[in-house]
C-alpha positions as CSV (number, residue, x, y, z in Angstrom):
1,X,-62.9,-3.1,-18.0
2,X,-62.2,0.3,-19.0
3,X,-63.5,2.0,-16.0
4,X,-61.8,-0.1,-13.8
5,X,-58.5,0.4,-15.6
6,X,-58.8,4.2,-15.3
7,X,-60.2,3.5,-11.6
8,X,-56.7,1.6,-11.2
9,X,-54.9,5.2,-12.4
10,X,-56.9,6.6,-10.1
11,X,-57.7,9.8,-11.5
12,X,-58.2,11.7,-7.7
13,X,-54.8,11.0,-6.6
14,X,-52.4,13.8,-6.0
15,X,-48.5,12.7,-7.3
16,X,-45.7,15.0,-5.5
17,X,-42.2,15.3,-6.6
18,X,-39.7,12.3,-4.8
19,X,-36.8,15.2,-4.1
20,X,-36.7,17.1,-1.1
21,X,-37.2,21.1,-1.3
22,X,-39.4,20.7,-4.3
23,X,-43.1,21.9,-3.6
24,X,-45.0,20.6,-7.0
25,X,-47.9,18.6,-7.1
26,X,-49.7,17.0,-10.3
27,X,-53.0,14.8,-11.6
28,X,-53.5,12.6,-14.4
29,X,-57.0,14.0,-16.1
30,X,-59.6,11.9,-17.2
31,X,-58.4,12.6,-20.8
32,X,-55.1,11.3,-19.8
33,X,-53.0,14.6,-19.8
34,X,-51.5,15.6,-16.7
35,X,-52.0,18.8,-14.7
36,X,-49.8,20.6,-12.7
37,X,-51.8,22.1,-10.0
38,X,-52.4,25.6,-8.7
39,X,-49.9,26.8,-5.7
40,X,-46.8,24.4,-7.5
41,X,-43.4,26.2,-7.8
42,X,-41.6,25.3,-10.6
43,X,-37.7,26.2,-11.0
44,X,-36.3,28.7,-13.3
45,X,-34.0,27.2,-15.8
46,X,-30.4,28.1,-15.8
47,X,-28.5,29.8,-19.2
48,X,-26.1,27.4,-18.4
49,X,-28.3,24.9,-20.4
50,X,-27.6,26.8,-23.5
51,X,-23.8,25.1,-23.3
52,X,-25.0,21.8,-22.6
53,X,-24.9,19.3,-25.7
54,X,-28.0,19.8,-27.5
55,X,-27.2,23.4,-28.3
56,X,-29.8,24.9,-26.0
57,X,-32.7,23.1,-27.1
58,X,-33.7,22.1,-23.6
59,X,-33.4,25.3,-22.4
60,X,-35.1,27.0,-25.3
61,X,-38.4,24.4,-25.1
62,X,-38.7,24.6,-21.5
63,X,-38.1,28.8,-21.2
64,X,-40.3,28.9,-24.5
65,X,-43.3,26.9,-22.5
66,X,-43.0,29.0,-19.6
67,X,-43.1,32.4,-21.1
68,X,-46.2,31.1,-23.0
69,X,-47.9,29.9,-19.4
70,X,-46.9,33.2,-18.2
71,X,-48.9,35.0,-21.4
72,X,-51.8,32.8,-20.5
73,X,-51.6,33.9,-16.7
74,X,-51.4,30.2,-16.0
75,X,-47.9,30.9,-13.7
76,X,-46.5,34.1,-12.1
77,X,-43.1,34.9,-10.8
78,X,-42.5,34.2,-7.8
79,X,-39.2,35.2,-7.0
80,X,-35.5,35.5,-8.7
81,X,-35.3,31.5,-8.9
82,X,-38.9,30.1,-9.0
83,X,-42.2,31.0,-10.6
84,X,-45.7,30.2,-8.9
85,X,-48.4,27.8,-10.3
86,X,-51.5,30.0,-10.4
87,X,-54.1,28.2,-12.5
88,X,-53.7,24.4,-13.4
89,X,-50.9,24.0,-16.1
90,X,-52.3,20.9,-18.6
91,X,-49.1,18.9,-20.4
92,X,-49.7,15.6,-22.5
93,X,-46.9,13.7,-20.6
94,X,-45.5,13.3,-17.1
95,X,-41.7,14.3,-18.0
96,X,-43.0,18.0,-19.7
97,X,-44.4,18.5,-16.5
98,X,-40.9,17.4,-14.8
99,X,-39.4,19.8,-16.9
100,X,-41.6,22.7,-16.0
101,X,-41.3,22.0,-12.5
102,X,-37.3,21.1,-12.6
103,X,-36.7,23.6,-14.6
104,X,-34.4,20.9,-16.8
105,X,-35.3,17.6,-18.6
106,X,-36.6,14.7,-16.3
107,X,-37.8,11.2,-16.8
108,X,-41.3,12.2,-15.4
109,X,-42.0,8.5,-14.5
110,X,-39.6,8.5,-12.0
111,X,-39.6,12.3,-11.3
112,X,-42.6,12.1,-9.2
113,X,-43.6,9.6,-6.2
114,X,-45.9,6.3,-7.6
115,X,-45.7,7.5,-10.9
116,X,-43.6,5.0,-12.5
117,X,-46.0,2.0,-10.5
118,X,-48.8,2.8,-13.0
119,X,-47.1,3.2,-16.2
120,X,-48.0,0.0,-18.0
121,X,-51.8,0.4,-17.2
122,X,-51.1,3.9,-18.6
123,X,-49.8,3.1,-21.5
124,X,-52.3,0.3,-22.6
125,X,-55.0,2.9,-21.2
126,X,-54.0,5.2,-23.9
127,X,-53.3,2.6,-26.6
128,X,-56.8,1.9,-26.5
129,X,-58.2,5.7,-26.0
């Protein structure tokens, strides 16, 4: 049963960002982390997070992330509003990796096309990991 419920996850299947202009694509891993892959763009955040109501937090985590992925050589600027996925970017949910690529929190279950379809046998998947 538990091959078959990963097989139902299927772990070779690419999920792409529903929005239009958005050029991201990510995996769920055999270990159940999710992978944003190599040639994604992912957004710059905007300073103008640092008003919203959470004092900046958003901004902070997400900017905080990136700047370590860019350490790591995992992402490279790309150009004054994006940066450039260079070497598959692992996160332990499918909303961090929303918020890498957005740039700005997102419900990652709905953030990317067929995501959201799969999230119960996720969840019990990892339940019994």
């Amino acid at each position: 049963n538990s091959k078959e419920e990963t097989k139902e996850i299927a772990l070779d299947k690419i999920y792409e960002v529903k929005k239009q202009g958005h050029y991201a694509h990510l995996k769920i891993n055999s270990d159940l982390t999710f992978s944003i892959l190599p040639n994604s763009i992912l957004l710059k955040s905007s300073p103008k997070m640092l008003t919203w109501s959470d004092n900046g937090k958003a901004y902070k985590t997400i900017t905080s992330s990136i700047k370590e992925m860019i350490d790591k050589e995992k992402i490279k600027e790309n150009n004054e509003n994006t940066f450039l996925v260079v070497s598959e970017v692992k996160t332990n949910s499918p909303s961090t990796a929303g918020n890498l690529i957005q740039g700005a929190p997102v419900n990652g279950w709905s953030f990317f096309e067929g995501l959201s379809e799969i999230r119960d046998i996720y969840k019990k998947k990892k339940e019994t990991k």
